[in-house]
C-alpha positions as CSV (number, residue, x, y, z in Angstrom):
1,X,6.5,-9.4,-9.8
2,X,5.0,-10.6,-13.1
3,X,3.8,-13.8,-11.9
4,X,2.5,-13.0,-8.8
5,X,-0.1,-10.1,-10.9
6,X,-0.6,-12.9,-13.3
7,X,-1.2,-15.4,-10.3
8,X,-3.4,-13.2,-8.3
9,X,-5.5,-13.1,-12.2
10,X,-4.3,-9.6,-13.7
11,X,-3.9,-8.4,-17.5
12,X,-0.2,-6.7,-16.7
13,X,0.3,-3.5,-18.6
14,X,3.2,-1.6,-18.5
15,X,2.9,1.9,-18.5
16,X,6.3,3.2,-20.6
17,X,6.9,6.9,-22.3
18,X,8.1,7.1,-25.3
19,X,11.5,8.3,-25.0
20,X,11.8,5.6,-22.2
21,X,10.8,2.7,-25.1
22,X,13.6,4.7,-27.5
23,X,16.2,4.3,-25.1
24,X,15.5,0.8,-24.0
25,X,15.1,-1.0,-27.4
26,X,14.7,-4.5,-26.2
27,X,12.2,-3.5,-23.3
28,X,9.0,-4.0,-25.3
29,X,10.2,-7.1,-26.2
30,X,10.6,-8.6,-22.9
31,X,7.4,-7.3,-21.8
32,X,5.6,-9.2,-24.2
33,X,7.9,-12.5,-23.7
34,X,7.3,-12.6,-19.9
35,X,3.2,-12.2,-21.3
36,X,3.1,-8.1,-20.7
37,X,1.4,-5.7,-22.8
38,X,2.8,-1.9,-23.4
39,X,1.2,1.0,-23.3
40,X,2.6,3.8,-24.6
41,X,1.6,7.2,-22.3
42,X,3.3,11.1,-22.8
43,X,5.3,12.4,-20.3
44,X,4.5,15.1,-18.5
45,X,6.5,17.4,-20.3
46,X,8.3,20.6,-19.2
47,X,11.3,19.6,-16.6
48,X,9.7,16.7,-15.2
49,X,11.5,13.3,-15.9
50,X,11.3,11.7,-19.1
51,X,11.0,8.6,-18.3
52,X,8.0,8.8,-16.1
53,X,4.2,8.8,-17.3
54,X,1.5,11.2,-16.7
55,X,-1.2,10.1,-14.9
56,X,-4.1,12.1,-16.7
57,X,-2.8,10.5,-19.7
58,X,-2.1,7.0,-18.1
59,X,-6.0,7.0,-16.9
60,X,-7.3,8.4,-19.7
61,X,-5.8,6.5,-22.8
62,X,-6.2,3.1,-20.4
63,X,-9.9,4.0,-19.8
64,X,-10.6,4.2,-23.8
65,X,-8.5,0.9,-24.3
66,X,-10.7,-1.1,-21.4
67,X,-13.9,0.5,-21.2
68,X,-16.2,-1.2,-18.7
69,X,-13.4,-3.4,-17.4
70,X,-11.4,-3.0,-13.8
71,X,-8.4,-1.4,-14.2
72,X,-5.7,-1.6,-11.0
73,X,-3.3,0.7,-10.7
74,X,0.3,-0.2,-8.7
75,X,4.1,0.4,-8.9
76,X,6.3,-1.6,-10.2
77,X,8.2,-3.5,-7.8
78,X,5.0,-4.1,-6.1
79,X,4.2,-8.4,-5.3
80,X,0.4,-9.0,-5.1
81,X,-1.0,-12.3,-3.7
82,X,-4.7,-11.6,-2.6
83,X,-7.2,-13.1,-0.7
84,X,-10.0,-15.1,-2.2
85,X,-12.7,-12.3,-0.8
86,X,-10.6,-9.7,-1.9
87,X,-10.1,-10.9,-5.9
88,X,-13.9,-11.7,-5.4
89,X,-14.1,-7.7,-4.6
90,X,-12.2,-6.8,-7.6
91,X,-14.0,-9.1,-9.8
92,X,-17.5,-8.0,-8.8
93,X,-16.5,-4.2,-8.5
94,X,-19.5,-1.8,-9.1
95,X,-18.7,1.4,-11.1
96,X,-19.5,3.7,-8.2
97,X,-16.6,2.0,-6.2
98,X,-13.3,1.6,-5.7
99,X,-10.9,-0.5,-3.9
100,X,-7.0,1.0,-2.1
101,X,-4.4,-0.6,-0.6
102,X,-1.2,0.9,1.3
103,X,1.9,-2.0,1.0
104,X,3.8,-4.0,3.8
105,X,7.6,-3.4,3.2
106,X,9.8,-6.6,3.7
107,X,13.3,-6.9,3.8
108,X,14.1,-10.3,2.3
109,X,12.7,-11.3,-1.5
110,X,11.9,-14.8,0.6
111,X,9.2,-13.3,2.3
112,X,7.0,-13.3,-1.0
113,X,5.9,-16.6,-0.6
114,X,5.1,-16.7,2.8
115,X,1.2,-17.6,2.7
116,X,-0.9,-14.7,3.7
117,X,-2.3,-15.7,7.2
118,X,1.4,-16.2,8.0
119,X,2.5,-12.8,7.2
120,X,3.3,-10.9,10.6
121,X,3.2,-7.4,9.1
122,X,6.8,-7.5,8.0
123,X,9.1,-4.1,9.1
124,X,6.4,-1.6,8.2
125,X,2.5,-2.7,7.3
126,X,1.3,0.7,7.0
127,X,2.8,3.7,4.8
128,X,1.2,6.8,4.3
129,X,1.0,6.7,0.8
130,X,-1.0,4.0,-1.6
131,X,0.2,1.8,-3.5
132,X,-2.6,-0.2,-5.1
133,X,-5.9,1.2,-6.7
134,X,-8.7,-0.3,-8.4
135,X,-11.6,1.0,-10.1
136,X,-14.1,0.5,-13.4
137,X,-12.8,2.7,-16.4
138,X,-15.6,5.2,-16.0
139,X,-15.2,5.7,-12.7
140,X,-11.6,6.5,-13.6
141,X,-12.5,8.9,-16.5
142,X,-14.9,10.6,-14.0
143,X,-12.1,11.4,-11.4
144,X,-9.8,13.1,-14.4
145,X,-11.2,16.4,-14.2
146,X,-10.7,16.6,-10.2
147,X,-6.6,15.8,-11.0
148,X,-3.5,18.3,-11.5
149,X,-2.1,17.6,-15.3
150,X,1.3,17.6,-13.1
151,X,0.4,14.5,-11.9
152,X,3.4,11.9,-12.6
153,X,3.2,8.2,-11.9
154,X,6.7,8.0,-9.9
155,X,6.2,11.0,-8.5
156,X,4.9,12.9,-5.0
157,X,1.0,13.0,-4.5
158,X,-0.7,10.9,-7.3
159,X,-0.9,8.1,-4.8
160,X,-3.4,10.4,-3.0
161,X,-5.2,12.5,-4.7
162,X,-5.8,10.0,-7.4
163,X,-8.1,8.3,-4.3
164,X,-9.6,11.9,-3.6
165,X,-10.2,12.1,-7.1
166,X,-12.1,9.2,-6.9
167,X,-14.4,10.5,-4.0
168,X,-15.2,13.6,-5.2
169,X,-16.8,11.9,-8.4
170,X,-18.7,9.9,-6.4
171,X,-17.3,6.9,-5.8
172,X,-17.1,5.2,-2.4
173,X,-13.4,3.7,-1.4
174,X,-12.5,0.3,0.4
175,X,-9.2,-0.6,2.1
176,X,-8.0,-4.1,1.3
177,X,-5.1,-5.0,3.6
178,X,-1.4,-4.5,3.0
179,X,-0.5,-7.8,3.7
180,X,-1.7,-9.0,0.3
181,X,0.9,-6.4,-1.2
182,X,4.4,-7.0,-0.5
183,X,7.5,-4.5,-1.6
184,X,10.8,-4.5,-0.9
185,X,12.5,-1.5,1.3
186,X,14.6,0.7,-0.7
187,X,15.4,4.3,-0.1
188,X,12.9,7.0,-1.7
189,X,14.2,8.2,-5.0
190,X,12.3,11.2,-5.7
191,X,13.6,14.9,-5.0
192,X,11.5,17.0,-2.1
193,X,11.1,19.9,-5.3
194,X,8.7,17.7,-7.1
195,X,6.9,17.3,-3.6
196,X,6.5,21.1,-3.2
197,X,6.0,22.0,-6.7
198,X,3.1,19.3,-7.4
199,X,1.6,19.1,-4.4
200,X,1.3,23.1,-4.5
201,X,-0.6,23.2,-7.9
202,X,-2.4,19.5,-8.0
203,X,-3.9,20.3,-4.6
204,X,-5.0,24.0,-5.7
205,X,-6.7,22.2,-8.8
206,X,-8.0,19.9,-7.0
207,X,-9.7,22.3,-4.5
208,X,-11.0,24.0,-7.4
209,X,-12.6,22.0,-9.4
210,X,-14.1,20.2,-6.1
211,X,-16.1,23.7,-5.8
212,X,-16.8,24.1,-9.0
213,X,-18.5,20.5,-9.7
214,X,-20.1,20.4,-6.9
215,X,-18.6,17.3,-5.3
216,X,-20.4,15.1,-2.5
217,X,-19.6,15.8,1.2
218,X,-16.9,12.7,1.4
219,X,-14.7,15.0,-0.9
220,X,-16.1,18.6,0.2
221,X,-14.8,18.3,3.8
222,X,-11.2,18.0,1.8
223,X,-11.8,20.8,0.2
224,X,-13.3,22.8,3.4
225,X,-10.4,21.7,5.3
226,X,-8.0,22.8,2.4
227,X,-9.4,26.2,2.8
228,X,-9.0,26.5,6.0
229,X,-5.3,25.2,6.2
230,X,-4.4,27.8,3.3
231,X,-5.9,31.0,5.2
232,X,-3.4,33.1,6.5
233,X,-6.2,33.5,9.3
234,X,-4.8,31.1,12.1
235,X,-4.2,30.5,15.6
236,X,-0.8,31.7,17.3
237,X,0.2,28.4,17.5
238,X,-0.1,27.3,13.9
239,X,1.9,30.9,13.3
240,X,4.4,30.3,15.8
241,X,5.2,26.9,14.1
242,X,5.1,28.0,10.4
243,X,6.6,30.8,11.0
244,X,9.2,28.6,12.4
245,X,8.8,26.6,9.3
246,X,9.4,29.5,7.3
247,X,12.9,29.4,8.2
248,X,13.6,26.0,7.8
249,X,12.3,26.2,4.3
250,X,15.0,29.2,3.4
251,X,17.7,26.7,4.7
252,X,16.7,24.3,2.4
253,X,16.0,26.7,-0.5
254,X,12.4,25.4,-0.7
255,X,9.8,28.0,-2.1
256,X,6.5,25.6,-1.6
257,X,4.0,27.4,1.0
258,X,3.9,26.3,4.3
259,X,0.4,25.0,4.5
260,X,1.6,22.4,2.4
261,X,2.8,20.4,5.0
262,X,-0.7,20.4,7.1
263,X,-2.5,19.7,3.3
264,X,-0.3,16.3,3.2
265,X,-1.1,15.4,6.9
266,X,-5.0,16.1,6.0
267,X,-5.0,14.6,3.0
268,X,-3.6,11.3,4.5
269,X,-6.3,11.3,7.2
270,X,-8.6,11.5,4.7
271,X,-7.9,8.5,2.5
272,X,-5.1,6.3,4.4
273,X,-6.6,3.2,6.4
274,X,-6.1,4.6,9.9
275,X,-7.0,8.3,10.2
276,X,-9.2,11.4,11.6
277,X,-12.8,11.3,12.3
278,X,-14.2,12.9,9.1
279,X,-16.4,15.5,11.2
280,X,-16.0,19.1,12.4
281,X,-14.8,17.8,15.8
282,X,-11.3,16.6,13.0
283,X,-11.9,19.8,11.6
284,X,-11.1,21.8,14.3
285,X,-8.7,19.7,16.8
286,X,-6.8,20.1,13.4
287,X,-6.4,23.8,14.1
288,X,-5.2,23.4,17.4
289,X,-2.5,21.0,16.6
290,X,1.5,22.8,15.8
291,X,2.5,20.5,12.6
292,X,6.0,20.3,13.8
293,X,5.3,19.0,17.7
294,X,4.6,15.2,15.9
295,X,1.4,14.8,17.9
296,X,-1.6,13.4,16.4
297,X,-5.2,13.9,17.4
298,X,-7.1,11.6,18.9
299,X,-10.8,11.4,18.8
């Protein structure tokens, strides 16, 4: 993975806590061998792993260290080989900008250096989550105050509200295609608590402070369709269903609300590649649609 971010013209830094550094001795080491800086970010602290970063503190102390410079975000075990327009893109980004990519998932390592206008999409080109994002320091620093401090690089929900973070400071976003970003399929690894317990609060703060700043339409209608999805003023349908959810949920011993489901879904229409009109026509089909029949509205 190294090569290909140094190939593709990336500074790597590796974003490690400090008990994580503690229990792997030899780690920093062999970052800066294989020509890979450290940078040392706080947990999120509480019950959350100890391992991972937060991503307030991940933004914020990378900001301060680059200011004025693009700094990309990505996992791990993600393998970057861009396009000539698109490194062009990333070299010449503007500060009110930003640039987001979802990744293609590949079964075989071999299929990392297959050229780029040979790759066929591999088993899945398009996740609902991101896996790549790009964007000048400040515009970075100006997203912090629209993100949850449970926010946790490794974790549920930063993937996507780190991109609606973005918008409602004021920056404008810009899909470059998954092909250029290649990872290979694994199970997930996360537990479904961390996906109700953040998503409940980060999405709450981040509805918040969207009101309270005064954020441009491309984030508001987020925010207006938050509101709606959270009022316990819905059709007999959308009861019928959550209601139906309801029980599922005390199955599976999960205490998150049951909008939170329908505030994924939205929020993935709003910043993945392929979604909903963002107009009141998406608005209100929205309403209409039971989360649990797996249909999707078309415009």
């Amino acid at each position: 993975m190294i090569r290909s971010w140094l190939e593709a013209g990336f500074k790597p830094i590796s974003l490690n806590t400090p008990s994580e550094l503690e229990a792997n001795p030899s780690h920093q080491s062999a970052l800066a061998k294989a020509g890979v800086e450290s940078l040392e970010v706080p947990p999120t602290g509480g019950d959350f792993p100890a391992y991972l970063p937060n991503l307030v503190a991940a933004l914020r102390l990378a900001a301060d260290r680059f200011p004025g410079e693009v700094i990309a975000i990505t996992n791990a075990d993600i393998h970057i080989t861009l396009h000539e327009a698109a490194a062009k893109d990333l070299h010449t980004l503007r500060a009110d900008c930003f640039l987001l990519s979802h990744r293609t998932d590949v079964a075989d390592q071999a299929l990392y250096e297959v050229p780029i206008e040979r790759r066929n999409g591999g088993e899945n080109s398009f996740l609902p989550g991101i896996d790549f994002v790009a964007a000048r320091a400040e515009a970075f620093k100006a997203a912090l105050p629209f993100l949850g401090e449970e926010l946790t690089v490794g974790l549920p929900w930063w993937d996507l509200l780190l991109p609606m973070a973005l918008l409602a400071a004021g920056a404008t976003k810009q899909h470059l295609s998954s092909l250029q970003f290649l990872h290979l399929k694994h199970s997930d690894r996360w537990e479904v608590r961390w996906l109700d317990r953040i998503g409940t609060n980060a999405t709450r703060h981040l509805n918040a402070s969207i009101k309270g700043y005064r954020a441009p339409a491309s984030a508001f209608v987020w925010s207006l369709a938050y509101q709606k999805l959270v009022s316990p003023l819905q059709s007999p349908q959308i009861m019928k269903s959550r209601l139906q959810m309801r029980l599922d949920y005390l199955r599976e011993r999960r205490t998150c609300p049951v909008y939170l489901h329908d505030v994924l879904r939205m929020t993935e229409g709003l910043v993945c590649e392929t979604g909903w009109p963002l107009d009141q026509r998406w608005i209100k089909a929205w309403q209409l649609v039971p989360p649990l029949q797996g249909r999707e509205w078309k415009p």
